[in-house]
Structures are given as C-alpha cells and as structure tokens.
C-alpha positions in Angstrom: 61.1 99.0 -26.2 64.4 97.2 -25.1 65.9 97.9 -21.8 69.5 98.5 -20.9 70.2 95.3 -19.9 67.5 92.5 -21.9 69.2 89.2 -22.2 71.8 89.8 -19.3 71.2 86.9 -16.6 71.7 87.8 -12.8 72.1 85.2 -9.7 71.6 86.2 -6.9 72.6 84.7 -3.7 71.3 87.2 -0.6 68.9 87.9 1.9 67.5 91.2 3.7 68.0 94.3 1.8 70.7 95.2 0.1 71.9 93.5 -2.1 68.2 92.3 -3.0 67.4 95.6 -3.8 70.4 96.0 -6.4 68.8 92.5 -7.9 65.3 94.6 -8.5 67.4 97.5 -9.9 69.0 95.4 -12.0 65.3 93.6 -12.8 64.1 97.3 -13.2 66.6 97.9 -16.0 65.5 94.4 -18.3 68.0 92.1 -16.5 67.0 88.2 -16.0 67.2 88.2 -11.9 67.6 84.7 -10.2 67.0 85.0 -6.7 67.6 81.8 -4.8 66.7 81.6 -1.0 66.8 78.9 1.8 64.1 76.4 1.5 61.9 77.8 4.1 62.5 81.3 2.0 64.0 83.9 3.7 62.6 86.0 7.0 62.1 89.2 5.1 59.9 87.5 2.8 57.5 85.9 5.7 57.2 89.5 7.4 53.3 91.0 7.9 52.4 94.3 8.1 50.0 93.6 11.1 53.1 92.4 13.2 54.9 96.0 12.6 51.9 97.1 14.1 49.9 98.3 11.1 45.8 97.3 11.4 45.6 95.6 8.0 45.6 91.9 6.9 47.6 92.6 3.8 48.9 89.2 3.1 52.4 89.9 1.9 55.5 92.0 3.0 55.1 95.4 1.2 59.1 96.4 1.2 60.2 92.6 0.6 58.3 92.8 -2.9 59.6 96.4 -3.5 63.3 94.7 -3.0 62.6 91.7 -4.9 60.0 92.1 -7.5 60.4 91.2 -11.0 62.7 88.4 -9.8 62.6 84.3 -10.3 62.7 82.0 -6.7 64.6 79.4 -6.7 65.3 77.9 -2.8 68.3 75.7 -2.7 69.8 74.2 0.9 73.7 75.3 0.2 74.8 72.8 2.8 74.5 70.0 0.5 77.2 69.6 -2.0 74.2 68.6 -5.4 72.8 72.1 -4.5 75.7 73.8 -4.5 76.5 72.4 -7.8 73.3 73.7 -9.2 74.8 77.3 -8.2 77.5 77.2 -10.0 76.3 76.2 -12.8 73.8 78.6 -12.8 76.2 81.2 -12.2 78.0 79.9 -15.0 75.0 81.0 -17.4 75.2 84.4 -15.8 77.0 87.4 -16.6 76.4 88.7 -13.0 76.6 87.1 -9.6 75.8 89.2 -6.6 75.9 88.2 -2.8 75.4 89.3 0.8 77.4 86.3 1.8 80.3 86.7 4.5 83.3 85.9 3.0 83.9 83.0 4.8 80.9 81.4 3.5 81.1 82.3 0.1 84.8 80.4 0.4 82.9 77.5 2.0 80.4 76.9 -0.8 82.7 77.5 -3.5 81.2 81.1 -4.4 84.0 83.5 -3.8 85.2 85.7 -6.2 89.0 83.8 -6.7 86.9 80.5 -7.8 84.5 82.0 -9.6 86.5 84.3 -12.1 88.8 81.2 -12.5 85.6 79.2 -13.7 84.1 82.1 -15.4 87.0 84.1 -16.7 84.0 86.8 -18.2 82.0 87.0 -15.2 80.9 90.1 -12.9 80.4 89.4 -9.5 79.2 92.1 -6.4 79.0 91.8 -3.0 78.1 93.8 0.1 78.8 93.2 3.9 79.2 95.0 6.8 82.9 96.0 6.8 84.7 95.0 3.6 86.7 91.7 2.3 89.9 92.5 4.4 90.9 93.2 8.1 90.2 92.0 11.3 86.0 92.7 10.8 85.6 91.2 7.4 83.7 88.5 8.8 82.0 90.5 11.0 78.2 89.9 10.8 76.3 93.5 10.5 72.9 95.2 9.8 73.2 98.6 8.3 71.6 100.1 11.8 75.5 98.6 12.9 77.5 99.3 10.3 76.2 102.2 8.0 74.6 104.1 11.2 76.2 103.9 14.6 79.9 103.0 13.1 80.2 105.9 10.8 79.2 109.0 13.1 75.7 109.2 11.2 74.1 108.2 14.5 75.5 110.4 16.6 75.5 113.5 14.7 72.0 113.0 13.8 70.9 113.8 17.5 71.1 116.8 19.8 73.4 117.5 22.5 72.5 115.9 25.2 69.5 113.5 23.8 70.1 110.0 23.5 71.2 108.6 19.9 67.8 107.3 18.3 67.4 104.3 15.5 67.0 104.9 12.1 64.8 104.1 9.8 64.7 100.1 8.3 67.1 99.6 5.5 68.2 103.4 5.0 71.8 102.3 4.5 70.9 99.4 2.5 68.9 101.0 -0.1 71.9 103.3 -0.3 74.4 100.6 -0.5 71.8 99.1 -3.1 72.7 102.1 -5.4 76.5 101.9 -5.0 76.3 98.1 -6.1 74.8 99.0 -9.2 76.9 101.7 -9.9 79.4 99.6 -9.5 78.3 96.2 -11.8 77.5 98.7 -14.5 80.9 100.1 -14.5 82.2 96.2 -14.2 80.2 95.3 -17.4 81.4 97.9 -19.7 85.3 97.4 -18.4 84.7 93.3 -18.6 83.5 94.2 -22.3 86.3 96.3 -23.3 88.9 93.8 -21.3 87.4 90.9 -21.6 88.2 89.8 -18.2 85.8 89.0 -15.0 85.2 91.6 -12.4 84.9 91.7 -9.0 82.8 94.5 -7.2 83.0 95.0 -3.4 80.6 97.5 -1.6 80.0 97.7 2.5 77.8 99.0 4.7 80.7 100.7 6.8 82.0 102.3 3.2 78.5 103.4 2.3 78.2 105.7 5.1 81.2 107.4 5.1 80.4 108.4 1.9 77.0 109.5 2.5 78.3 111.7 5.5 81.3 112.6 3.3 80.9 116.8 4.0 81.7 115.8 7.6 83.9 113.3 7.0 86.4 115.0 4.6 86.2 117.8 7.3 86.8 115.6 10.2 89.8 113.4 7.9 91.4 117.0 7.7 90.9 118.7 11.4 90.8 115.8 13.3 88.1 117.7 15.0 84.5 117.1 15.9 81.5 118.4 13.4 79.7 121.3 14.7 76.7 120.0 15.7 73.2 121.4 14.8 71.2 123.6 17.9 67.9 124.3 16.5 67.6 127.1 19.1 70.7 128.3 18.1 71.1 127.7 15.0 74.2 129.8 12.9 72.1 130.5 10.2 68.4 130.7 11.3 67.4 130.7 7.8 68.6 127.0 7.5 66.4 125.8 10.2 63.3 123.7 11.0 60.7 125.7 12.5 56.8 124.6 14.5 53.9 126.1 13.1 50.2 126.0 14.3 48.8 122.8 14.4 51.8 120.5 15.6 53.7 121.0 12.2 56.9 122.0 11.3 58.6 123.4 7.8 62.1 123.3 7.1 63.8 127.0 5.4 67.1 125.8 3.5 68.1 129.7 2.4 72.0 128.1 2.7 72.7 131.7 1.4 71.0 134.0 3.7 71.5 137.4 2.4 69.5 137.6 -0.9 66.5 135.9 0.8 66.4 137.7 4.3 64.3 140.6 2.8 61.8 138.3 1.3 61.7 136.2 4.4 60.7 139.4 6.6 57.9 140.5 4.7 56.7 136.6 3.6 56.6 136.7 7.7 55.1 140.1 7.8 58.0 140.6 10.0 59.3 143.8 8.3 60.3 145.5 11.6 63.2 142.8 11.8 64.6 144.6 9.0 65.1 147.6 11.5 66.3 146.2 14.8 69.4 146.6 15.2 70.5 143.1 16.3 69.9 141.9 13.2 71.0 145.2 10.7 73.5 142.9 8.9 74.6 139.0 8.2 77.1 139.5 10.9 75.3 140.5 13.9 72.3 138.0 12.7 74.8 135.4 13.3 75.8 136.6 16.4 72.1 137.5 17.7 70.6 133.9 16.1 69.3 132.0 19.3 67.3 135.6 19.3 66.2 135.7 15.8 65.4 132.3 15.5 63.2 132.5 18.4 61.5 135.7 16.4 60.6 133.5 13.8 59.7 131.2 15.4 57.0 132.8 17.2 56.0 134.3 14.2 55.4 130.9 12.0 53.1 129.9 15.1 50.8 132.3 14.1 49.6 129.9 11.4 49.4 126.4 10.2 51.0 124.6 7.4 48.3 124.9 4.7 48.4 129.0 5.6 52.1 129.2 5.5 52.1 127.3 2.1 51.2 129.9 -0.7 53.1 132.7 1.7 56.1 130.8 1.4 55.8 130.2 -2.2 54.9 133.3 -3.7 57.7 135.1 -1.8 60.4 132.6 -3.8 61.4 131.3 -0.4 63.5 127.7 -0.6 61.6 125.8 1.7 59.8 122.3 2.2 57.0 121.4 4.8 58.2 118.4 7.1 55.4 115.6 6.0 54.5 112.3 7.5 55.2 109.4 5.5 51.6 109.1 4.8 51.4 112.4 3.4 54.6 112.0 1.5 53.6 108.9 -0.6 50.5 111.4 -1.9 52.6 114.3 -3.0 51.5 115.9 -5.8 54.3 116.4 -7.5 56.0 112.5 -7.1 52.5 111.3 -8.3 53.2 113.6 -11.4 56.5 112.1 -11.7 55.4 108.7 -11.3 57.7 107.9 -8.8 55.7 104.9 -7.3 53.9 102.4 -9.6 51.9 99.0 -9.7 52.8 95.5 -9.5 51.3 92.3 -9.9 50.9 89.6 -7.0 49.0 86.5 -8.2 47.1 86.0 -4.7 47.5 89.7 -3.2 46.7 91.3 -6.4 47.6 94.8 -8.0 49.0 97.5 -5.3 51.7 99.9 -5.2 55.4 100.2 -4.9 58.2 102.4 -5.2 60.1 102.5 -8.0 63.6 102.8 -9.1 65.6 106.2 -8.2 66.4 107.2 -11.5 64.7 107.7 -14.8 65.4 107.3 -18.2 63.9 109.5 -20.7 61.7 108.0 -23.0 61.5 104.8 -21.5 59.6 102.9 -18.8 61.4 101.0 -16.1 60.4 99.0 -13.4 59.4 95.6 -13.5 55.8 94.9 -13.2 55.3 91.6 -11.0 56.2 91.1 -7.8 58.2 89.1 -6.3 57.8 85.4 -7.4 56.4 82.5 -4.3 59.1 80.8 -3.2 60.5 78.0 -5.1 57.9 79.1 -8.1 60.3 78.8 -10.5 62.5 76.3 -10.1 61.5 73.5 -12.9 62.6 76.1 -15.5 65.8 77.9 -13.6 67.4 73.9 -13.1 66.6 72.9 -16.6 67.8 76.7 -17.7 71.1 75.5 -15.9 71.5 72.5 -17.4 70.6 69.7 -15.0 69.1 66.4 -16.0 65.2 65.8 -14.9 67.0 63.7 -12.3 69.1 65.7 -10.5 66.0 68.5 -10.8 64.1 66.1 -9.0 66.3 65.9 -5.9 66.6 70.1 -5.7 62.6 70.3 -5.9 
C-alpha cells in the first residue's frame, strides 16, 4: 500500500530530539530519511539504559531508535570543505532538508536557508532551535528543559505555591516541537507544489511552548496578570481535582462542568448525605465551601483502592482517569487495542517495541519497521546516491 510520502527524499542534519523525531515522522509516513551524524555518531545514540539507572543490559538506547528508526546513517565531519560538499549535493537530491543547527553554523557550512533555496529553487527546508532565527538569542544554544519549559511559564505553573519548580520529563518539548515541524514541511510541500518555489520552515523550542500553554498565555497576553494557580486542597471546582485513594494511588475527576455530574458523583461515593448539607446545596456555595468539600471526598476515596474505585467510577458515567505509572501506562488495554506502540527490527538487539507515530490513518499502516541504522551503515549507497565518484567516496568513508 503506498504511503503519503514514497519516493520523497529527506536529509537530515541534527542531533538530540527534535528535529530527529520529525525525521522518523517523516520515515513513518514512506519518506526516504538520511540522517547524517558526526563520525563518532552522536551522544544520544551511545546512551544505555543501565546508566539511567535501569537494571538491564539492553544494548541500545530505547528512545534514540524511537526518534530515529527507519532512517539511513551516514557520519560526515562538516569541518572539512569535501564533506560538506557531499551535503549539499545530497541535499540537492532531496526535496526536504531539516536541521537543529544554530544559525550561525548552518551559514558557516553553507546550509542556511538563503543558500540553499538559491541552489535548489524547489527545495523545503525546516529547522528548530531554541529561540528563533532573529533577535538577540537566535544563536542562543538551548535544551527544551531551557527553552520550551522554564522560559515559557510551563515550569513554574506546573508546581505549587510555595514548592520548588521541578524538571520535566526528557524531550517533552521536543517531541512536541517534532509535531509542529511536520505540520509545518507538509504544509511547505503542498504550497512549493502549487508555487513552485522552495520553502523555508522555522519552528523553536521557545515558540512551541507558548503554544502548548496557550489558555494561559492568551489570558496572561490580555490581563497582564498572573494565572490562577492550582491548590489541590482548595481546588475551585473539586470535581476537577486529583484525589489519593487506598494503596498510595491517586485518580484524577475532570467533571470541567460540575453540575450535571455532582449527583452521580455523591452516590458513585455513596456520599449521598453531601447532597443535603447545606454548604454544598448549590454550585455556588460548593465553590465557596471547596477546601471543605474537597477534603470530604477526599476522605471518602481513601476508603478504597484504585482497582475498587474502578467499576464505581465507571458505571456511574463519571469522567475520570486513574493516575498510572509509566509502567502501567505502556500495558493499557485500550492503547494495546489501538496499537499505539509496535515492533522494530535491530540487527544485533533484535525485535522489541517502540512507540509509534501520534496519529493514524485509516486504512493504512504507518511506522517504519527497522530501527535506526549503525552508524555510517549506509554510506557506500547514500555517496554514490549523491553522485560522488568511488574516489571522493573513499575519502568520506
């Protein structure tokens, strides 16, 4: 069955996350993916689970073959002027370029957006840094846990009052930024075909969170005020609140609209009496009497643990979600049913699982099935591809 993008070729110039992972989207959806690397092969790639603390001797780095499988490795030393030449003509056999370089760099080694479109009038390049391609910071080295996290308010609205601002989790904002990227060469390719001319696509970290936090954002671009923060205790509507129950567990009620679902939550609780007290007779006075009703149910779904609460919840219609370990999550019934994580193929590791792409199409299987390539494992074929003479191969391998 043929893919939405068979037969389009895609160089890729980056390292980390993500713009690697907007490669194996692209892979995912039938593209030709490139990926060329330093000679040693980038950091990501030589990670082990047993340094992250994990007791396994899994040879490879899980994540790294999620980001970069279904790809071809070529490594080329960029410093030196017959490599570069071997990217660019490469790139000139592409319809899509992407790139994590700073744009300094890419100006250095003759990869920036103004030189290529002038060499490949047709071309589609993407990048994504830190900050963006203008002002004072676009040079600015970043990791998403800079840029996409602590620089857009995510960080600091993500934590109580009071409790220090805690890390997120790896690549979160690049796995995001990922997604805008490819939204973004899509959208390129079907103008460039109905132009003709080259585009340029420019995504950032910085950029990326503001538009994941947008609610807030668009609130604070307005008022000029601070967000109201989230008090768990207190919460304004206790029926949009995380809760313990027995066992060291919690479960997470998202009743956004409280009013149809506070009946059913009373008697899912057997908590019918709440229905009579008088602090909480209507929507009004619940709100004004939360830290006390929250503290109600609270000592109510205490009573039980998680796998009791689960059919009590269900049956009574309630919107809710139990608050899993990433263990747990990657064995949920229902993203097993949806297929959501699949196998690829490593030729020394073997077959084991990965996640797959964020989206399906129906009727049609995406995902490409091998992991990433070794390093350098392809290079013979990517040169000769490009158009190099066995000679000048020999001097890049």
């Amino acid at each position: 069955m043929q893919r939405p993008l068979d037969g389009v070729r895609v160089v890729e110039v980056a390292s980390y996350v993500a713009v690697p992972a907007a490669g194996a989207l692209l892979a995912d959806l039938g593209a030709d993916v490139v990926k060329v690397e330093v000679p040693r092969g980038e950091l990501y790639r030589r990670g082990q689970l047993k340094y992250a603390g994990y007791a396994t001797d899994f040879p490879e780095n899980p994540p790294f073959h999620m980001d970069n499988r279904g790809k071809r490795s070529l490594a080329l030393d960029l410093t030196r002027p017959e490599a570069r030449d071997a990217a660019v003509q490469l790139i000139d056999r592409a319809e899509i370029f992407i790139t994590n370089l700073l744009p300094s760099r890419r100006r250095r080694f003759g990869l920036d957006h103004e030189t290529l479109l002038q060499r490949h009038p047709r071309l589609v390049m993407g990048a994504v840094n830190g900050y963006g391609i203008a002002g004072e910071e676009a040079d600015r080295p970043a990791f998403d846990y800079a840029a996409y996290w602590a620089r857009t308010g995510l960080m600091d609205m993500m934590r109580d009052e009071g409790v220090p601002p805690s890390l997120q989790r790896p690549a979160v904002g690049d796995h995001a930024a990922a997604v805008n990227l490819v939204c973004g060469i899509l959208a390129a390719l079907r103008l460039r075909d109905a132009t003709g001319c080259g585009q340029y696509v420019d995504v950032s970290l910085l950029q990326t969170g503001f538009h994941i936090l947008g609610t807030d954002i668009a609130n604070a671009l307005v008022t000029k005020a601070p967000a109201r923060r989230h008090d768990r205790r207190a919460p304004a509507n206790p029926l949009w609140n995380s809760y313990p129950v027995a066992g060291e567990r919690w479960v997470l009620l998202v009743m956004i609209d409280p009013e149809p679902y506070w009946p059913k939550v009373c008697a899912a609780l057997g908590r019918e009496d709440l229905l009579t007290d008088a602090r909480f007779a209507d929507g009004w006075k619940r709100a004004a009497n939360a830290a006390a009703l929250a503290q109600e149910l609270e000592r109510t779904f205490l009573t039980k643990t998680l796998e009791q609460w689960r059919p009590v919840l269900d049956a009574a219609g309630l919107i809710w979600a139990p608050v899993l370990r990433v263990e747990e999550a990657v064995q949920d019934p229902q993203a097993r049913s949806m297929g959501y994580f699949y196998e690829i193929e490593h030729p020394t590791a073997g077959r084991f699982e990965t996640v797959g792409p964020p989206f399906r199409i129906e009727g049609m299987k995406l995902g490409a099935s091998r992991a990433a390539s070794p390093l350098h494992s392809d290079a013979q074929a990517i040169l000769r591809e490009a158009g190099l003479a066995d000679g000048e191969i020999e001097k890049l391998v």
